[in-house]
One Martini backbone bead per residue (centre of mass of N, CA, C, O) as a GRO file, in nm:
protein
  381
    1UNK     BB    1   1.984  11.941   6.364
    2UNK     BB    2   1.781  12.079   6.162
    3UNK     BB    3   1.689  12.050   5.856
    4UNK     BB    4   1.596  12.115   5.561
    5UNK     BB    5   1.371  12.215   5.390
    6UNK     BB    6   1.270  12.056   5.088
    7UNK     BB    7   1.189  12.277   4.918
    8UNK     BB    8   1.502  12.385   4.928
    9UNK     BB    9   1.643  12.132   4.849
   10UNK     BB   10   1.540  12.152   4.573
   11UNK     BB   11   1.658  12.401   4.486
   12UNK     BB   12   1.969  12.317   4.495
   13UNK     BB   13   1.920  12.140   4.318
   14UNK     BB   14   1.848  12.223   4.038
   15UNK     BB   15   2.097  12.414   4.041
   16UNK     BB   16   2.313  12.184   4.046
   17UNK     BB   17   2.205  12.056   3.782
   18UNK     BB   18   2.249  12.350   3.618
   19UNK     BB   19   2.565  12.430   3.695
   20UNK     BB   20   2.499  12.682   3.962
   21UNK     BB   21   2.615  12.625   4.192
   22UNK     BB   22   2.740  12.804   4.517
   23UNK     BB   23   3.069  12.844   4.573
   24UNK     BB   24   3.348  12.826   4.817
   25UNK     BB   25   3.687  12.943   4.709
   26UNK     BB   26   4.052  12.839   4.721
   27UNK     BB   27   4.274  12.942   4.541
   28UNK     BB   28   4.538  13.037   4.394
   29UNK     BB   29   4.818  13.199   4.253
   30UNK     BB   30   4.655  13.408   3.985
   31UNK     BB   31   4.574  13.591   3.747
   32UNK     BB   32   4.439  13.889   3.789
   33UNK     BB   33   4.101  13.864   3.637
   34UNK     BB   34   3.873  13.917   3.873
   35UNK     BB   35   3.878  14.148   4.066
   36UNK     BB   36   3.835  14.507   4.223
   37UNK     BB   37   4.138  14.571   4.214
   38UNK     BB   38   4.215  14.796   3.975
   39UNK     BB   39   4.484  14.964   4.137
   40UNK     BB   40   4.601  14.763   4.391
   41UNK     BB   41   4.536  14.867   4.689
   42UNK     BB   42   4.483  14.600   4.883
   43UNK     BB   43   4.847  14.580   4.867
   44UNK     BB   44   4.916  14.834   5.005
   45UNK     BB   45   5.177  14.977   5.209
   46UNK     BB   46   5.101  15.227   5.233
   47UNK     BB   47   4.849  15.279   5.294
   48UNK     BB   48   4.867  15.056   5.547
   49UNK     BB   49   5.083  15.251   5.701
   50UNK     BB   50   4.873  15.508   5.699
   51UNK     BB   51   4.650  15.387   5.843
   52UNK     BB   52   4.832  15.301   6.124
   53UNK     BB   53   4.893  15.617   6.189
   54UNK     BB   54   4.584  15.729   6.206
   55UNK     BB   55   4.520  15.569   6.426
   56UNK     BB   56   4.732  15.624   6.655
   57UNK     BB   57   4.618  15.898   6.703
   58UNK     BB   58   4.421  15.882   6.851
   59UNK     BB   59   4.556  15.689   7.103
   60UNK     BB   60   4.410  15.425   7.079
   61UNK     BB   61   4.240  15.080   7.105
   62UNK     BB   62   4.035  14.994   6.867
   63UNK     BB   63   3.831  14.701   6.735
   64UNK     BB   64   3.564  14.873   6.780
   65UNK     BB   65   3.285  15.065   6.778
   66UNK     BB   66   3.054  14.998   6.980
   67UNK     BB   67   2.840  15.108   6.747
   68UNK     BB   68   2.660  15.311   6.626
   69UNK     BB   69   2.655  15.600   6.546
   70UNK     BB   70   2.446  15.694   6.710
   71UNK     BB   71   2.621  15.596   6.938
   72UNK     BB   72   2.968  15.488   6.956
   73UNK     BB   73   3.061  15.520   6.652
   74UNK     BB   74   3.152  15.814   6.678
   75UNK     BB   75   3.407  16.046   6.551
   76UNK     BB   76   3.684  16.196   6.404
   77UNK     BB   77   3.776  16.038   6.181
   78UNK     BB   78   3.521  15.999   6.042
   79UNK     BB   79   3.473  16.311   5.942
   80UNK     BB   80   3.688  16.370   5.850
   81UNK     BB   81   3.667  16.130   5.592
   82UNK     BB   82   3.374  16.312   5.496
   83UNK     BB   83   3.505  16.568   5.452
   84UNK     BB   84   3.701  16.464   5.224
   85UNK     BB   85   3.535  16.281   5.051
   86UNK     BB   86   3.319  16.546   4.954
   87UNK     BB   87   3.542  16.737   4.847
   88UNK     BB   88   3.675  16.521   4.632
   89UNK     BB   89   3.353  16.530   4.522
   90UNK     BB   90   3.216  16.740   4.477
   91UNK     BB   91   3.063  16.756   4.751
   92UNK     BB   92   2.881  16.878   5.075
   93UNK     BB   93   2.827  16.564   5.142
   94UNK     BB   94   2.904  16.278   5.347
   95UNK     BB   95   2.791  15.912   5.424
   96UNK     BB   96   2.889  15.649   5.564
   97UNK     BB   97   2.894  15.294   5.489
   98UNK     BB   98   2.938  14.974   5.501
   99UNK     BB   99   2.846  14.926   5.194
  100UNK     BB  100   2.712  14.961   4.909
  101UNK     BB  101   2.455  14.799   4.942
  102UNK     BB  102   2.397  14.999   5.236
  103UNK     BB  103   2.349  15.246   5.091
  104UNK     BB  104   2.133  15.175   4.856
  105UNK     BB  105   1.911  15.074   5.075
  106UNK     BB  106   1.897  15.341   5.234
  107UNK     BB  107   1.807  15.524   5.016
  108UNK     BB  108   1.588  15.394   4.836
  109UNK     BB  109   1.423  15.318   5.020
  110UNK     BB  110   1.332  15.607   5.201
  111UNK     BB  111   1.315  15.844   4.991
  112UNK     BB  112   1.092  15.727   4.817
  113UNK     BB  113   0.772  15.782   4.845
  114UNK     BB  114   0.408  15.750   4.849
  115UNK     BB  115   0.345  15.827   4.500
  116UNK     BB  116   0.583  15.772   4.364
  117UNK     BB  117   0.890  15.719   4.153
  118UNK     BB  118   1.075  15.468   3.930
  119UNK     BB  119   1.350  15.486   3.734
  120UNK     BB  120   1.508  15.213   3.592
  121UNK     BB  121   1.720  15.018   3.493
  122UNK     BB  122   1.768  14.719   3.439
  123UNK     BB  123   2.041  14.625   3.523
  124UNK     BB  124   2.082  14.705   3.816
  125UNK     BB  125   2.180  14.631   4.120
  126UNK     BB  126   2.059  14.458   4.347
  127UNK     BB  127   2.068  14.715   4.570
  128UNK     BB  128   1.858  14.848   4.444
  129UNK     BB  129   1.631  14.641   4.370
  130UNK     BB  130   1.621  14.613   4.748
  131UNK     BB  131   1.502  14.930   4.739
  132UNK     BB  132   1.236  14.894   4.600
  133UNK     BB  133   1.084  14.690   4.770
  134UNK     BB  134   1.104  14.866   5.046
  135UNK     BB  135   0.934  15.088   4.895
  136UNK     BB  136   0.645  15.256   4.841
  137UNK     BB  137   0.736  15.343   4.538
  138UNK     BB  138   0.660  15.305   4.229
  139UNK     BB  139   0.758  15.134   3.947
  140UNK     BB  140   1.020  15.110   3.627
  141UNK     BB  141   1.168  15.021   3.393
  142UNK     BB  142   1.438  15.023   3.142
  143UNK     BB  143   1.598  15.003   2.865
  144UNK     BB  144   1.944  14.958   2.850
  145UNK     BB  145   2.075  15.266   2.792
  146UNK     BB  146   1.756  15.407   2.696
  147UNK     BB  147   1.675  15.750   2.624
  148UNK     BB  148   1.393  15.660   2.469
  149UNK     BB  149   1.239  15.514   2.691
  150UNK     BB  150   1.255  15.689   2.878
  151UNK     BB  151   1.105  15.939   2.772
  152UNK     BB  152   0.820  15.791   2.745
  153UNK     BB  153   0.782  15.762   3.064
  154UNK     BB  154   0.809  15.983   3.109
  155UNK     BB  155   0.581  16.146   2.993
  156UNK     BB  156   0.359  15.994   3.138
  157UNK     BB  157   0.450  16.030   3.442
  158UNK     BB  158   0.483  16.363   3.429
  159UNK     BB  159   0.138  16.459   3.378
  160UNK     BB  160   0.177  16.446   3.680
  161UNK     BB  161   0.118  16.597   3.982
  162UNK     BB  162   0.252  16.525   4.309
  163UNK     BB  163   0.539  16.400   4.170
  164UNK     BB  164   0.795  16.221   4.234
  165UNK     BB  165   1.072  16.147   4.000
  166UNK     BB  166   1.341  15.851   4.017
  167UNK     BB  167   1.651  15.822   3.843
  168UNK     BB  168   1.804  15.494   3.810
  169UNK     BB  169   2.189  15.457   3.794
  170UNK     BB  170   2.489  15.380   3.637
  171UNK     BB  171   2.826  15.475   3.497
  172UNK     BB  172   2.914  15.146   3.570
  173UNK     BB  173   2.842  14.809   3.471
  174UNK     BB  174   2.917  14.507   3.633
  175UNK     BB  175   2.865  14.325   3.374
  176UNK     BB  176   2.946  14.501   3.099
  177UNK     BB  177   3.119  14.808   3.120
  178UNK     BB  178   2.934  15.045   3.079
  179UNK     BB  179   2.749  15.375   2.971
  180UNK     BB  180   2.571  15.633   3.006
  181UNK     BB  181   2.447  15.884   2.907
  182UNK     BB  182   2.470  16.141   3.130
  183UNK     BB  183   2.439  16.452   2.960
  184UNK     BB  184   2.139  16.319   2.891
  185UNK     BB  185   2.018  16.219   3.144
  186UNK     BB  186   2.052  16.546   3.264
  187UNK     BB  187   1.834  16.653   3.080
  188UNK     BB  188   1.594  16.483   3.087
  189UNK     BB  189   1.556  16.538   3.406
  190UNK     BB  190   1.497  16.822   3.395
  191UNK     BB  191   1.284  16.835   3.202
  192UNK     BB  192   1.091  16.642   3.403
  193UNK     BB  193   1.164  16.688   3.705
  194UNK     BB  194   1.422  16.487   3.820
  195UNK     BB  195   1.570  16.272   4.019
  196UNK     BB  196   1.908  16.135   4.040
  197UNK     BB  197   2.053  15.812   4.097
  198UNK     BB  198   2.452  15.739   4.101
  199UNK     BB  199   2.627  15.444   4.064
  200UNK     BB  200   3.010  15.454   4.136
  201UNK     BB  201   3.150  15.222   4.186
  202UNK     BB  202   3.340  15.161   3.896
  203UNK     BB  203   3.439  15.459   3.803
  204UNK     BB  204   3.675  15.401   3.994
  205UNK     BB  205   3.993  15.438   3.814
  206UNK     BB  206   3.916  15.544   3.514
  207UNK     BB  207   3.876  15.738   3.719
  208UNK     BB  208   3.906  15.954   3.996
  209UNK     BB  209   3.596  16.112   4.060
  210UNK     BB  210   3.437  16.019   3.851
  211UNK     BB  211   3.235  16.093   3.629
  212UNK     BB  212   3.067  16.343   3.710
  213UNK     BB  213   3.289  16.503   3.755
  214UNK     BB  214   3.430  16.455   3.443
  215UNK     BB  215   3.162  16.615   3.359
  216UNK     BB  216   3.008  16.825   3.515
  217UNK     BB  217   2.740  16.726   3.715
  218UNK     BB  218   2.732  16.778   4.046
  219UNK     BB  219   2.450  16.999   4.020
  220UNK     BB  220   2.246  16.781   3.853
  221UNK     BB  221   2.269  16.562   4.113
  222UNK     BB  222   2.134  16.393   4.383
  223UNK     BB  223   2.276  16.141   4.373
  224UNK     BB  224   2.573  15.920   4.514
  225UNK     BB  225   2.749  15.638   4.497
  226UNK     BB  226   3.035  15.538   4.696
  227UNK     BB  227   3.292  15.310   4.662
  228UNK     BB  228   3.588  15.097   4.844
  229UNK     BB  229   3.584  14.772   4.723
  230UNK     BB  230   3.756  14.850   4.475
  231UNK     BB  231   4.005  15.031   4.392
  232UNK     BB  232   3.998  15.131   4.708
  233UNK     BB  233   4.094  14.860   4.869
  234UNK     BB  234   3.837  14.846   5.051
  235UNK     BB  235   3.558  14.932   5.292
  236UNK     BB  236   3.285  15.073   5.182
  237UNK     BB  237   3.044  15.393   5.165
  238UNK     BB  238   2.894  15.653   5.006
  239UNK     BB  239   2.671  15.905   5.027
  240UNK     BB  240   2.614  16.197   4.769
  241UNK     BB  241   2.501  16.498   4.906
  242UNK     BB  242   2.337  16.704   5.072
  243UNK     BB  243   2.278  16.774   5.407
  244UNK     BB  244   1.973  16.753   5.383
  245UNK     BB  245   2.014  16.456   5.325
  246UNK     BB  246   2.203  16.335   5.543
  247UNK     BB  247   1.968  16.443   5.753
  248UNK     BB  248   1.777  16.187   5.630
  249UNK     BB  249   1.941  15.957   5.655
  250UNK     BB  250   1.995  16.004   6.004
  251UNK     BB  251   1.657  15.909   6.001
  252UNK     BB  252   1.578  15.673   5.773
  253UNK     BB  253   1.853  15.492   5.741
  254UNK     BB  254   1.825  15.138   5.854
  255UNK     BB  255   2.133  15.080   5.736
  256UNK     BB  256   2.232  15.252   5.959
  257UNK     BB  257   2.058  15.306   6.173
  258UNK     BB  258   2.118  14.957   6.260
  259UNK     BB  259   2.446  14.961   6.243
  260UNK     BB  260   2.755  14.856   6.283
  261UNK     BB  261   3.010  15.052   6.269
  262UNK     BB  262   3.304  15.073   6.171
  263UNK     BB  263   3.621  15.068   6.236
  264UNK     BB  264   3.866  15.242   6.244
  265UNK     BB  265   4.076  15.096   6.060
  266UNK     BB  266   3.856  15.142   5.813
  267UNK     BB  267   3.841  15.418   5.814
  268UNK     BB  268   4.158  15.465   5.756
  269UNK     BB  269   4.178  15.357   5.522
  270UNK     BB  270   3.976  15.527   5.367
  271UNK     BB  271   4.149  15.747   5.376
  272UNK     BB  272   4.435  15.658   5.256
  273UNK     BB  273   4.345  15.562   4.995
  274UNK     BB  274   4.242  15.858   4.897
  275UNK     BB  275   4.513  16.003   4.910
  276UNK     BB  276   4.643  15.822   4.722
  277UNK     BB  277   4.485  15.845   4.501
  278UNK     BB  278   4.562  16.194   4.503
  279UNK     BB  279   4.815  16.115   4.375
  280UNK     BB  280   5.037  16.057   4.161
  281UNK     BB  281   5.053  15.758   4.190
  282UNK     BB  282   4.709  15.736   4.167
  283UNK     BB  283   4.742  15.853   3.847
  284UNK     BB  284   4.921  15.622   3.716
  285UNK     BB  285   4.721  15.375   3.805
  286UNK     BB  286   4.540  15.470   3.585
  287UNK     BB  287   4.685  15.517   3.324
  288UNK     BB  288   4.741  15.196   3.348
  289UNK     BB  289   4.453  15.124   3.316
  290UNK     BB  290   4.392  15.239   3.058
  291UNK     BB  291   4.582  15.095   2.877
  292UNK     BB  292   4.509  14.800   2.930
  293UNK     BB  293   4.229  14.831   2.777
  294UNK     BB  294   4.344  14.903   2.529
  295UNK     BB  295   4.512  14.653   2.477
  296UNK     BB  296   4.308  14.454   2.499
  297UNK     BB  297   4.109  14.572   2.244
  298UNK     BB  298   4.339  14.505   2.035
  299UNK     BB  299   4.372  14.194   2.088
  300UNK     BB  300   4.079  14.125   1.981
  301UNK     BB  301   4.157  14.193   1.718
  302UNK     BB  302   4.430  14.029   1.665
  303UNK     BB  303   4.260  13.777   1.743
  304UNK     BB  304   3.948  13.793   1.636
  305UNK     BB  305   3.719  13.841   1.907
  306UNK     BB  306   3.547  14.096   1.949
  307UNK     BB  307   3.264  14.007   1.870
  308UNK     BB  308   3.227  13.885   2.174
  309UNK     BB  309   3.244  14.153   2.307
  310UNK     BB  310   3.183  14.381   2.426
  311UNK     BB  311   3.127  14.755   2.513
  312UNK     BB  312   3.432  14.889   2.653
  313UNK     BB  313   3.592  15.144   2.873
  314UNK     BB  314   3.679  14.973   3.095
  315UNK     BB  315   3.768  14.710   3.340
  316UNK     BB  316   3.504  14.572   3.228
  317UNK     BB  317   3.511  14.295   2.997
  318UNK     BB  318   3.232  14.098   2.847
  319UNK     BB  319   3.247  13.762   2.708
  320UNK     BB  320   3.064  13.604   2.523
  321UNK     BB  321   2.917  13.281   2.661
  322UNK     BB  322   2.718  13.051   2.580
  323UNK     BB  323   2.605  12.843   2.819
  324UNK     BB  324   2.711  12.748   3.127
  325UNK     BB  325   2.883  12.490   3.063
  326UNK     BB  326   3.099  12.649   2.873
  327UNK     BB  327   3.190  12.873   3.055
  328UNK     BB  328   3.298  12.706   3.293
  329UNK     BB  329   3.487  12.526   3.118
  330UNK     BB  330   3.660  12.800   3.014
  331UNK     BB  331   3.745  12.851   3.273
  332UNK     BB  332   3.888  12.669   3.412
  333UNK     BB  333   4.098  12.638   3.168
  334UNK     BB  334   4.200  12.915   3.270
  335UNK     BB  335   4.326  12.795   3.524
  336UNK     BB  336   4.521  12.577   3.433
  337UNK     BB  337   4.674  12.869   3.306
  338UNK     BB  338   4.683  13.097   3.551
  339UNK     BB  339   4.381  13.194   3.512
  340UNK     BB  340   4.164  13.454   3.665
  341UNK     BB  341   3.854  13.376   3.546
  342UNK     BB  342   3.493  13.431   3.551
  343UNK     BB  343   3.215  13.322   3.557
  344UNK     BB  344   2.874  13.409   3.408
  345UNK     BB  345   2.586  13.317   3.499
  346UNK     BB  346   2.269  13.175   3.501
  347UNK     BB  347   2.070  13.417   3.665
  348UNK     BB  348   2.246  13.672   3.666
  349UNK     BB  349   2.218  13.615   3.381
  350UNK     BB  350   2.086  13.596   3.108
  351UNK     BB  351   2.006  13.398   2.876
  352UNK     BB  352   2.263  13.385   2.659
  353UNK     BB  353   2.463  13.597   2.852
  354UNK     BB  354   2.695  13.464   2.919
  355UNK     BB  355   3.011  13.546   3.082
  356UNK     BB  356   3.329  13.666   3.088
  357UNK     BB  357   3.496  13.828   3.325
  358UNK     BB  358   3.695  14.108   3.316
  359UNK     BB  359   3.946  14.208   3.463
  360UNK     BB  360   4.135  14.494   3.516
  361UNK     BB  361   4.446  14.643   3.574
  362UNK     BB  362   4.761  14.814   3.663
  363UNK     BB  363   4.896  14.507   3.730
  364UNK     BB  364   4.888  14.434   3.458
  365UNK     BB  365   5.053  14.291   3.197
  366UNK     BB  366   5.088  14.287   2.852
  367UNK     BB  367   5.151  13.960   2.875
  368UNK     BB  368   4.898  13.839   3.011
  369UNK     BB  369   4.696  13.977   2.808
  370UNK     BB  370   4.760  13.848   2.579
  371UNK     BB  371   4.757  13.580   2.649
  372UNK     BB  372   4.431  13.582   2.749
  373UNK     BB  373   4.365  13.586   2.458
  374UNK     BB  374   4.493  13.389   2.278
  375UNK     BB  375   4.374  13.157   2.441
  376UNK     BB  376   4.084  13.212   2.378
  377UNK     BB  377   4.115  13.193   2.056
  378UNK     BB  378   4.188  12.907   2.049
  379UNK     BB  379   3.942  12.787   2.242
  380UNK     BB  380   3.691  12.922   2.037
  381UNK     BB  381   3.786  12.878   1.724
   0.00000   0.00000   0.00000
């Protein structure tokens, strides 16, 4: 076996110097504060019940798909799985692809033209930001849910004629927890005549489906992608938009029309999961997810560090500790205290944003969140 170019070994070493070195660990069984899978589905039993279910009623056993959608990967289950989907979320159509990542890469490497523009969030997600490397239209970011600053590049770029100009951002931002003004950001983008492009990945869970629906904003909005591999405690995302949106991922989108389609049992689990959602226990768990959010943040003034956390009403808490070295030493201690939260370092955030990232649950008890609290307040004060 030929060993890795030296160039390479010495970038792996440096990353190791700065204690950010990526390895995969297999924890034991401990208070889950790190997952996203915000409403417990991922071990639902009705859920998984449901969908096995839903598989046999096929009448076959596949393991697999035997192929992309465009050749063996489609059947009845997928189709019916996308109009229920569609529907669920007040849109016209919908698409699965296999991951949220390969969504994004595929909506918007494809649809932005050479000629047009892109302007996206700063913070926006890598598979966003792999999205628009690979597209021909040029971009610009704007500073993080600034609609102030986002007007001003579009006024300068928008008094070009027989240009699209695409606003890519996200409804709950996977590290900060925060949100934009949507229903600024949705006059702004009609004033300007752009199309707007939000992915829902985290969204799901702290509402039934999704912020764009709780605001009434469905018919406002070009595209969203939702994902199933957070709340919905399941695999792969949807790409929500127009027929004819649909009909050009089914023609240009790489991430799809390249890719063996899921198996059938993932997609059974993905409608399984739906209707659970869809139902007063998965309104319950929503209920009982914005609760504990509520908890939390009292739990950070009673305890005095509120000051350290971001603001958020989501289930992603952020709670700010500087330097690589202190974040990993403070998540350490919290997994010896029977605690899962994950520190966040730089390179993922920029530096001095280093942080740990807290996932909230409906499974999460009053008793768990106080403790991770109280402990925090402990070890940081």
């Amino acid at each position: 076996m030929e060993k890795l170019p030296e160039k390479l070994l010495k970038k792996l070493q440096e990353r190791d110097g700065m204690n950010t070195l990526r390895q995969l660990n297999i924890r034991p069984n401990l208070t889950d504060f790190s997952s996203n899978d915000y409403l417990g589905f991922a071990s639902s039993k009705s859920i998984a019940d449901r969908a096995y279910k839903l598989f046999r009623e096929r009448g076959e056993q596949m393991n697999g798909s035997r192929g992309s959608r465009l050749l063996m990967g489609n059947d009845r289950l997928y189709e019916d799985t996308e109009k229920s989907i569609a529907k669920f979320h007040s849109s016209p159509s919908s698409l699965i692809f296999n991951s949220g990542y390969t969504a994004n890469l595929g909506i918007i490497s494809c649809i932005p033209q050479r000629g047009d523009i892109i302007l996206y969030d700063e913070l926006v997600h890598a598979s966003i930001r792999e999205g628009i490397l690979l597209c021909r239209a040029s971009s610009s970011k704007y500073a993080h849910n600034d609609l102030q600053d986002l007007e001003q590049k579009l006024e300068r770029i928008t008094k070009d004629t027989g240009r699209e100009c695409y606003v890519i951002t996200e409804s709950v931002f996977s590290m900060d927890g925060d949100s934009p003004n949507l229903k600024a950001l949705v006059t702004l983008c009609k004033e300007h005549n752009c199309r707007l492009i939000i992915d829902e990945a985290h969204a799901i869970g702290i509402t039934q489906k999704g912020i764009v629906v709780s605001e009434e904003l469905t018919k406002q909005v070009f595209a969203r992608v939702v994902t199933f591999g957070k709340a919905l405690g399941c695999h792969g995302a949807a790409v929500l938009g127009s027929e004819d949106l649909k009909a050009y991922l089914l023609n240009y989108a790489r991430s799809f029309i390249y890719s063996t389609a899921l198996p059938p049992h993932s997609v059974a689990t993905i409608k399984a999961a739906y209707e659970h959602l869809d139902s007063e226990i998965g309104l319950q768990s929503i209920r009982k997810l914005n609760s504990n959010i509520a908890i939390l943040r009292s739990c950070t003034e009673k305890y005095k560090i509120s000051a350290c956390f971001l603001p958020s009403d989501s289930a992603v808490q952020a709670m700010l500790i500087p330097g690589n070295e202190k974040v990993k030493a403070i998540s350490e201690r919290l997994f010896k205290e029977g605690f899962d939260v994950r520190p966040i370092m730089s390179p993922t955030v920029p530096p001095s944003k280093e942080r740990l990232r807290i996932c909230l649950h409906s499974f999460n008890t009053e008793t768990e969140i106080e403790g991770l609290i109280k402990l925090l307040a402990e070890i940081t004060l």
